[in-house]
C-alpha positions in Angstrom: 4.5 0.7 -7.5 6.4 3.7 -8.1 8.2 6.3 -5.5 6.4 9.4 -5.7 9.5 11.5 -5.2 7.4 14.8 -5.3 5.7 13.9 -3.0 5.6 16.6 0.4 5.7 13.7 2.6 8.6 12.4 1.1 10.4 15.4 3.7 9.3 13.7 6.5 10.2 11.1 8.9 9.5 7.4 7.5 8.3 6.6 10.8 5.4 9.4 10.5 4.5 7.7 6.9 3.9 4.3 9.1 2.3 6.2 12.1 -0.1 8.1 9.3 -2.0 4.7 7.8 -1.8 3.0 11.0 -3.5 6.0 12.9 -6.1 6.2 10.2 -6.9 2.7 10.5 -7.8 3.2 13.9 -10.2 5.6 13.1 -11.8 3.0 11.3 -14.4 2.4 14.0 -15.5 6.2 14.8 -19.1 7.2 14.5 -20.2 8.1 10.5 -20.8 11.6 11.2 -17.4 11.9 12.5 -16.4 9.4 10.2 -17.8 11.6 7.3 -15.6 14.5 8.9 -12.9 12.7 8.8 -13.3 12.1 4.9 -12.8 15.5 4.4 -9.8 15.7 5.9 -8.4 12.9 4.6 -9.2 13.7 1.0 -7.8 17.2 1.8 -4.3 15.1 2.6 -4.7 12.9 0.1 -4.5 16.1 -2.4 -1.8 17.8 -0.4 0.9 14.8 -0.6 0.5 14.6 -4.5 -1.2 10.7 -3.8 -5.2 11.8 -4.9 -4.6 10.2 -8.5 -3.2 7.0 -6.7 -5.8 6.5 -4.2 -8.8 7.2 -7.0 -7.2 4.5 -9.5 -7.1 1.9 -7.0 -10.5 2.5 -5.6 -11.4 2.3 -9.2 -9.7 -1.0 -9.3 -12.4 -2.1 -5.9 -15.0 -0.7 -7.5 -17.3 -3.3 -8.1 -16.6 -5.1 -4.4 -16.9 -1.4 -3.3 -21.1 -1.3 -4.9 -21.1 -5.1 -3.7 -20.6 -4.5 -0.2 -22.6 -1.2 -0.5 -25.9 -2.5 -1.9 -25.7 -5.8 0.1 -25.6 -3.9 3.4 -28.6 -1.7 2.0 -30.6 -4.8 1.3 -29.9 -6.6 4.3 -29.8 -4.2 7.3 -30.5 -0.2 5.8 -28.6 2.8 4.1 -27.0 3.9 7.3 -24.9 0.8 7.7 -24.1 0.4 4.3 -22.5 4.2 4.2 -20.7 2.9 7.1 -19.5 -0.1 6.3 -18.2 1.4 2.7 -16.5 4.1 3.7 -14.6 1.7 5.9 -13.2 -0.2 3.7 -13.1 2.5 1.2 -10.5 3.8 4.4 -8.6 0.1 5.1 -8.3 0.1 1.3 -6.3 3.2 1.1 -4.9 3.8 4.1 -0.9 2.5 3.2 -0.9 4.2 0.3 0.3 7.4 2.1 3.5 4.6 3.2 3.4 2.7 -0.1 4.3 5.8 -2.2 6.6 7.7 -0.3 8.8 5.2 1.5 11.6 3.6 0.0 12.7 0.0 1.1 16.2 1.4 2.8 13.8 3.5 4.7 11.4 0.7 5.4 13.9 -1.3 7.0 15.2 1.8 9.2 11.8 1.9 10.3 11.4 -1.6 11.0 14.8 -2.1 12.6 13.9 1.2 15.1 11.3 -1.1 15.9 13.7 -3.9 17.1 12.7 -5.6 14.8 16.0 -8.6 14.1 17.6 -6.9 11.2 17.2 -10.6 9.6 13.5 -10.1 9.6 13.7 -6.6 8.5 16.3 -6.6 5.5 13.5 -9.5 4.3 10.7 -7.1 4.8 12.2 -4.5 3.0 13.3 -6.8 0.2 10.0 -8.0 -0.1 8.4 -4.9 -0.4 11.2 -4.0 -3.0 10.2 -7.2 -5.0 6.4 -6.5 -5.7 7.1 -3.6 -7.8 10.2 -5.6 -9.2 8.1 -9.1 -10.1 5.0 -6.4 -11.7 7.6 -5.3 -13.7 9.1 -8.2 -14.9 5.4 -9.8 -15.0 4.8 -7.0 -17.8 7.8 -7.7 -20.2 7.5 -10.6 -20.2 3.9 -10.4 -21.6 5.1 -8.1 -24.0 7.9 -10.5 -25.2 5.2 -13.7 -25.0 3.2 -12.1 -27.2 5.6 -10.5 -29.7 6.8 -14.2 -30.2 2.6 -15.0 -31.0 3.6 -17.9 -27.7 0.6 -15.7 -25.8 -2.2 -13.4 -25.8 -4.7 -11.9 -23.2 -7.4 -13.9 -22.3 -10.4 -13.2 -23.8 -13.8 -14.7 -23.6 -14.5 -17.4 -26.7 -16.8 -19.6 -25.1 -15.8 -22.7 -22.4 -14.4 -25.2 -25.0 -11.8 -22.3 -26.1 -11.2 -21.3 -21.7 -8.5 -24.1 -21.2 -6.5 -23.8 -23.7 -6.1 -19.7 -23.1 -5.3 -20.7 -19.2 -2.8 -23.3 -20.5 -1.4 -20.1 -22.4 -0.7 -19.1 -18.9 2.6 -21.7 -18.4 4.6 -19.5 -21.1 4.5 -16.7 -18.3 4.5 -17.9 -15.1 7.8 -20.6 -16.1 10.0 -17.2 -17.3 8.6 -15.5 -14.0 9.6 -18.0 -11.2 13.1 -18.4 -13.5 13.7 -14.6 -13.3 12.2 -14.6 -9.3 14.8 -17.3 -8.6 17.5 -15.9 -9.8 17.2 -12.6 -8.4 16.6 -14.4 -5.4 19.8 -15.7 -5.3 21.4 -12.7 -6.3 20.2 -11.1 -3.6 21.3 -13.5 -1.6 25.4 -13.5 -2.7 25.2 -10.4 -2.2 24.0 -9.9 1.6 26.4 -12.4 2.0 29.5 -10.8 0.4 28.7 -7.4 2.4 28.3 -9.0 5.9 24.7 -9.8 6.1 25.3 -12.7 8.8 27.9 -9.8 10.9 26.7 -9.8 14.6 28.0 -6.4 14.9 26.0 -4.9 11.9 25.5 -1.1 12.3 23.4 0.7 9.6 25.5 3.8 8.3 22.2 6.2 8.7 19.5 6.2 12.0 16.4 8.2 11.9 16.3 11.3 14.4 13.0 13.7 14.6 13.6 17.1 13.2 11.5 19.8 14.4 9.8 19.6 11.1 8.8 16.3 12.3 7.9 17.3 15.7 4.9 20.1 14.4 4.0 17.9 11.5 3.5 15.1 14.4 1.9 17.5 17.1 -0.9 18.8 14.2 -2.0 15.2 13.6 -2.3 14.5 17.4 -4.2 17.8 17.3 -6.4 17.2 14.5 -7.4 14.1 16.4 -8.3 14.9 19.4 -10.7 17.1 17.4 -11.9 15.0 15.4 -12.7 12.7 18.7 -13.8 15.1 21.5 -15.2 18.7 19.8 -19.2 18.5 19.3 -20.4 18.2 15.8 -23.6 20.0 15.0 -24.7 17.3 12.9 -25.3 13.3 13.0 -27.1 10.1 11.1 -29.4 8.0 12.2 
C-alpha cells in the first residue's frame, strides 16, 4: 500500500477519512435504486480524491468472487437481488480505501487515541497498519533475491506429482520473512522503549482540531445524505 500524497483528501481531517468508509458502509443496506444513486456519487468521489485507479485494480483483483456471487444470486433467487447483493460487496470491498490511501499510521493513531482508545492499543494498531505495506515489500525482495539465487520460482501448473515439491519451494520464502518480521519486531520494540513508550504521562506532540475546511467538507456529506435518504426518486426496481 502506498500514500497517495496527491491525494485532495489528504487536506483533511484523518477523522473524516474514518467517518467517510464507515458512513458508506452504513449505506450498505439502502434500497437499490437509491443504492444505484448512491453509485454515482460515490464514483464521482472516488475520481475527485485521485483513488479511481485504486479502487478499479482491486475490484479487478475480486473479480471472479464478484461474477460468483452475481450469477449465484441470479440462479437462486432473480436479477434484482443479485444487482443488490453485488453492488454491496462491490461497496464493503472498497469502502477503506478512501482511509487506506490517504492516512498515514501517525495519523491513524491520532485518530484512534481521540477515540480513547489506550495509547498501548493504538501505537499497535498503527504499527500494524504500518507493517502490511512493510512485510508486502519485503515479501517482494525477497522473491526477487530467491529467484536470482535459481533457490525459487513461481508456481506454475506441471501436473500433481510436480505440485509438492513447488509448495515445498515455498519454505525458502516464508523462513527469510518471519526472520526479517522478527527482527523488525524487536526493533520496534527497543525503540518504544528507549522513547518512553511505557510513560504514564505520555502526551502526543500534535492533537487533531476541525478547521473550517473540515467543518463544510463534513456538513456537505451530512447533506448529501440526508438526500440521498429522504428526497423522492422518480425511479425504482422491482
Amino acid at each position: 500500500m502506498q500514500l497517495v500524497s496527491d491525494s485532495p483528501l489528504r487536506q483533511y481531517d484523518p477523522r473524516l477519512r474514518l467517518l467517510l468508509p464507515l458512513g458508506a458502509s452504513l449505506l450498505v443496506m439502502i434500497p437499490v435504486a437509491r443504492l444505484a444513486l448512491f453509485f454515482v456519487l460515490y464514483g464521482v468521489l472516488f475520481q475527485w480524491a485521485r483513488l479511481a485507479p485504486i479502487a478499479l485494480r482491486q475490484l479487478w483483483r475480486l473479480k471472479w468472487w464478484l461474477l460468483l456471487i452475481f450469477v449465484i444470486d441470479w440462479l437462486v433467487v432473480d436479477l434484482l437481488l443479485a444487482v443488490q447483493v453485488t453492488l454491496r460487496v462491490i461497496l464493503l470491498a472498497s469502502a477503506f480505501i478512501f482511509m487506506v490511501y490517504t492516512t498515514t499510521p501517525g495519523e491513524l493513531r491520532l485518530v484512534l487515541a481521540w477515540l480513547r482508545l489506550p495509547h498501548r492499543y493504538a501505537f499497535s494498531l498503527s504499527l500494524a497498519f504500518q507493517s502490511v505495506a512493510l512485510f508486502a515489500q519485503e515479501w517482494q525482495l525477497i522473491q526477487e533475491a530467491q529467484r536470482a539465487r535459481g533457490a525459487w520460482e513461481p508456481l506454475t501448473w506441471r501436473g500433481w506429482r510436480a505440485l509438492v515439491p513447488q509448495v515445498r519451494q515455498l519454505v525458502v520464502l516464508v523462513v527469510p520473512a518471519i526472520v526479517l518480521t522478527t527482527k523488525r519486531a524487536w526493533t520496534m520494540t527497543e525503540a518504544a522503549h528507549a522513547r518512553g513508550f511505557d510513560s504514564p504521562h505520555r502526551q502526543p506532540f500534535y492533537r487533531l482540531a476541525m478547521q473550517p475546511h473540515d467543518w463544510v467538507f463534513l456538513a456537505l456529506l451530512g447533506a448529501l445524505t440526508i438526500l440521498l435518504l429522504l428526497v423522492p426518486i422518480p425511479f425504482s426496481f422491482g
